[in-house]
C-alpha positions as CSV (number, residue, x, y, z in Angstrom):
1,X,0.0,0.0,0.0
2,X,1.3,3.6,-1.0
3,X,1.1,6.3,1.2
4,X,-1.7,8.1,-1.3
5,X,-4.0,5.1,-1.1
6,X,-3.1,4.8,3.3
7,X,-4.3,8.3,3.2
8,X,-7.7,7.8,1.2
9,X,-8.7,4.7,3.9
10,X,-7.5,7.1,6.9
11,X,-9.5,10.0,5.6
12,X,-13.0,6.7,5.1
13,X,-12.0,5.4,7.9
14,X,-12.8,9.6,9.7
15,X,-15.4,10.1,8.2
16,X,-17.0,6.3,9.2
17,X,-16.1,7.1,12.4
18,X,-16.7,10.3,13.4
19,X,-18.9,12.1,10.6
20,X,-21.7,9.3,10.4
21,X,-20.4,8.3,7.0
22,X,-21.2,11.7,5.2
23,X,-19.1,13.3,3.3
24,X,-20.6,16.4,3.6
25,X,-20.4,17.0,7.2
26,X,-16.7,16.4,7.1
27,X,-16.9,19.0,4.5
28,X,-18.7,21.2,6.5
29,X,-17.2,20.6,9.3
30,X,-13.3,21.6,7.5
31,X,-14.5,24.0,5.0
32,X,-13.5,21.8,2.3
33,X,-16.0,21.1,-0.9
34,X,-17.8,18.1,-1.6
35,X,-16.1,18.2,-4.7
36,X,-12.3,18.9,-3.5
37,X,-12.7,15.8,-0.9
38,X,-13.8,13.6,-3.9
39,X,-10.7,14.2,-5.8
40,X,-8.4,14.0,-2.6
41,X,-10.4,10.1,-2.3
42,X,-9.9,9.0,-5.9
43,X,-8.1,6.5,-6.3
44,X,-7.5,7.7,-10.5
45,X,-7.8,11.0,-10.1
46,X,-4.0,12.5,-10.8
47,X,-3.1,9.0,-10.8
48,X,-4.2,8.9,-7.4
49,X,-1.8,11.3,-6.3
50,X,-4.0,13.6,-5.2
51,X,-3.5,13.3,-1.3
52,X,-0.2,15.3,-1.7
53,X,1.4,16.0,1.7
54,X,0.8,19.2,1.5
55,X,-3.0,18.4,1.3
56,X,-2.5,16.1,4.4
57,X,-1.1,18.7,6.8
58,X,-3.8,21.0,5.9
59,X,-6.4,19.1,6.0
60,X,-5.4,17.9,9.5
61,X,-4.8,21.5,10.5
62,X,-8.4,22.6,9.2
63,X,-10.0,19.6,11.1
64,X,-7.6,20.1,14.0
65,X,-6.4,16.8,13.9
66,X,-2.7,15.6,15.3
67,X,0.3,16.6,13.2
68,X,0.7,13.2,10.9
69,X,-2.7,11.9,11.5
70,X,-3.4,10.6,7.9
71,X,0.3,9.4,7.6
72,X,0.0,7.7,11.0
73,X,0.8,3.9,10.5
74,X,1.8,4.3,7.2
75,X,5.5,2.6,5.6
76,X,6.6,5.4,4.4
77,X,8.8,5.0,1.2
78,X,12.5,5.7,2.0
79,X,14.8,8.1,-0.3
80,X,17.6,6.3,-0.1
81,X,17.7,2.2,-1.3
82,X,19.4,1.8,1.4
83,X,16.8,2.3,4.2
84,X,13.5,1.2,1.8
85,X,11.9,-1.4,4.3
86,X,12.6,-4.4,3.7
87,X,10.1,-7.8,4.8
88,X,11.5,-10.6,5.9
89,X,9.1,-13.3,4.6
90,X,8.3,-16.4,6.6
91,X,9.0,-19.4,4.9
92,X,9.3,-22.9,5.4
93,X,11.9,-24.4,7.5
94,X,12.5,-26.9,5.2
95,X,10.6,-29.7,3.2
96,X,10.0,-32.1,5.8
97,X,8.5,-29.8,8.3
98,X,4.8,-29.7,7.4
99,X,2.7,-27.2,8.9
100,X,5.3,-25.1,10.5
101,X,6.9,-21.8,9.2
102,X,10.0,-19.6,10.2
103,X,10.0,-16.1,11.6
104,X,13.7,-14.6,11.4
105,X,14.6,-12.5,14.1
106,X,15.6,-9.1,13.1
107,X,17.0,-5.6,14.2
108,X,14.8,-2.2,13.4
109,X,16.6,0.4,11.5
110,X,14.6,3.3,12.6
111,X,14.3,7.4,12.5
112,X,13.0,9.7,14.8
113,X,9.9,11.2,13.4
114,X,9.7,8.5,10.2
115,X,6.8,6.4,10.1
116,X,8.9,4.1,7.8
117,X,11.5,1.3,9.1
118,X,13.9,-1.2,7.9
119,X,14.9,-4.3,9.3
120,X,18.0,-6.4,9.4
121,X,18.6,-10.0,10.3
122,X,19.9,-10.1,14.1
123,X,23.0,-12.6,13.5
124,X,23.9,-12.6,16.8
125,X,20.9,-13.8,18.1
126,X,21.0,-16.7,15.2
127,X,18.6,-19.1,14.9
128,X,14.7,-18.8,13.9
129,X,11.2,-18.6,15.7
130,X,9.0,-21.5,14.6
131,X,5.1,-21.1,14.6
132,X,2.3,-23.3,13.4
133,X,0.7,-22.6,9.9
134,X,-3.0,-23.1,11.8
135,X,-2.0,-20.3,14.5
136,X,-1.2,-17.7,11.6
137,X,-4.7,-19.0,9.9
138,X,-6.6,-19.1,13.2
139,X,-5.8,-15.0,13.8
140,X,-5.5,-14.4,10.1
141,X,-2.5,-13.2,10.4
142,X,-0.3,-12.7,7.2
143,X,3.0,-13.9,7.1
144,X,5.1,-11.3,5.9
145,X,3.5,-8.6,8.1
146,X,5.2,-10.3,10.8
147,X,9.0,-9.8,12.7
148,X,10.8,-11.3,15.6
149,X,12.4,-9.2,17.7
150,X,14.6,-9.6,20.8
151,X,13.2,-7.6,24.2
152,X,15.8,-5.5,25.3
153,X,16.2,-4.2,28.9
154,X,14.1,-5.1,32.4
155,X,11.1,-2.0,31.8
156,X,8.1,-4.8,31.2
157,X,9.3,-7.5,33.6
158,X,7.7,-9.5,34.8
159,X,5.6,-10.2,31.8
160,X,8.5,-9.9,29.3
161,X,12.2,-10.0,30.1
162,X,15.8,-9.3,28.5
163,X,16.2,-11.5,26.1
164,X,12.8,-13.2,25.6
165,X,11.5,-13.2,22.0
166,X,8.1,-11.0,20.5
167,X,6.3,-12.2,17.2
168,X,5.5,-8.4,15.9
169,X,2.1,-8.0,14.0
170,X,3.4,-4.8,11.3
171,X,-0.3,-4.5,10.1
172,X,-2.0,-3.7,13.3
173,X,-1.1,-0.3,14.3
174,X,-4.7,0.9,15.7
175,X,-3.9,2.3,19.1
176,X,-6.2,-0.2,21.4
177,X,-6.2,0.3,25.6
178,X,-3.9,-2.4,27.3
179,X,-2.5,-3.7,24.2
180,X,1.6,-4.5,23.8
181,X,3.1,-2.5,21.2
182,X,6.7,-2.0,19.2
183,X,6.6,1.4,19.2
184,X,9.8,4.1,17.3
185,X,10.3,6.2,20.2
186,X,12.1,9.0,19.4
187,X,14.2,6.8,16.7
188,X,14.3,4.2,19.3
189,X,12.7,0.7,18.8
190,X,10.9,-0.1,22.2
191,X,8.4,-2.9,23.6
192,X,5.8,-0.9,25.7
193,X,2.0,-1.1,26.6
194,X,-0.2,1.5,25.6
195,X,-2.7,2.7,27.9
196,X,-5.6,5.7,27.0
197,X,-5.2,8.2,30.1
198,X,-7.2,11.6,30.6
199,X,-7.5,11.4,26.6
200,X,-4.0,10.6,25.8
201,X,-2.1,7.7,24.6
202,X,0.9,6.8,27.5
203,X,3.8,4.4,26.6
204,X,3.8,2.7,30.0
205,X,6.1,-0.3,31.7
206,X,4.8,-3.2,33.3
207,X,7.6,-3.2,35.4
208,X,6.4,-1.8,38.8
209,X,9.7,0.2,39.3
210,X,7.8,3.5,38.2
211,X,10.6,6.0,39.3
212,X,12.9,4.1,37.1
213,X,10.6,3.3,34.4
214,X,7.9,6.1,34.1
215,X,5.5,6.5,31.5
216,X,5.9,8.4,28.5
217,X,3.3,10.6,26.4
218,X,2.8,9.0,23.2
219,X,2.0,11.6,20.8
220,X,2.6,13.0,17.4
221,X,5.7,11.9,15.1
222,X,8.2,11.7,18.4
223,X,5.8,8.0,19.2
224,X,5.3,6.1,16.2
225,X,3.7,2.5,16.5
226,X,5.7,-0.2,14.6
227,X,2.8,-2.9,15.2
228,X,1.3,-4.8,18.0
229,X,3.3,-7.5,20.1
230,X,1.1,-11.1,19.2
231,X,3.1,-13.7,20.9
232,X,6.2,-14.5,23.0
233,X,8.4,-17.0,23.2
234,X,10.6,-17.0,26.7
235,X,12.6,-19.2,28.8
236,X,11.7,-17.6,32.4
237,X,9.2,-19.3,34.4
């Protein structure tokens, strides 16, 4: 998915949501015309190039919306080759291993304030993460929406610790209440649950040690969600 067509279903997805599925009252609402939305949605109109950047930021300004909110979740196309995202495809571990697939474990490549990302395999860690093909088609999951990453640090003991493994879902970046997220931080990759609070999102630790590990406001291009955590694998009991 481009970023033009992410915009279009974030732009449905508002008006679903919050302007009972008219048009026009998210065109009253902004200023905008009936007509000017309709070309911003089209997905041939200009190619569908219509939902510039430019149009983005002012469209979120005249609806007072977050900075970013159309590009929010969105893999955004890298200028150099050398940062492009890159998938790391699950695949078979070999012919004789029927049902089962292979996550590789990876390292993020990230940027502050870039909704995009690149990953790397993590050689150190070696090895693979093995799931069932029935678990990825019980949750309808899709294989190459999904990473394993290593958890770094003690802030979400004890549910997770250093060194356990997290299957990351990259398609599901909705912000949902209680829910484990990899989140770009700043340009750092971190594990964290996100909690709704006074109506903000919070990057918060499970780790009890507040004074150490306090929560964070999760806001804007500075807190970007890479996707939500799905399963663990870990040797602490």
């Amino acid at each position: 998915m481009n970023i033009y067509q992410h915009r279009r279903e974030r732009l449905n997805a508002l008006i679903r949501d919050q302007y009972d599925g008219i048009r026009k009252v998210l065109a009253d609402a902004s200023g905008w015309s009936e007509a000017r939305l309709s070309q911003i949605l089209s997905s041939t109109y200009r190619e569908g190039r219509a939902f510039s950047e430019k149009i983005a930021r002012k469209l979120e300004s005249d609806l007072a919306l977050p900075a970013m909110f159309f590009d929010h979740g969105a893999i955004a196309p890298a200028e150099d080759a050398s940062l492009a995202p890159v998938f790391l495809r699950v695949r078979p571990i070999d012919a004789h291993s029927h049902g089962i697939v292979q996550i590789r474990r990876v390292r993020l490549r990230l940027s502050a304030g870039i909704v995009g990302f690149a990953v790397e395999p993590d050689e150190e860690a070696g090895g693979s993460f093995s799931v069932e093909t029935e678990w990825l088609a019980r949750n309808r999951f899709a294989p190459e929406d999904l990473i394993a990453l290593e958890v770094t640090g003690e802030s979400m003991e004890p549910r997770l610790h250093r060194g356990d493994l997290v299957v990351v879902n990259t398609a599901d970046k909705s912000p949902a209440d209680g829910q484990v997220f990899a989140v770009n931080y700043e340009g750092e990759a971190v594990v964290k649950r996100l909690l709704r609070d006074a109506g903000h999102w919070w990057l918060t630790s499970d780790n009890p040690d507040q004074r150490r590990f306090p929560r964070k406001l999760c806001d804007g291009v500075t807190c970007l969600l890479i996707g939500r955590v799905v399963m663990k694998k870990s040797e602490n009991i």
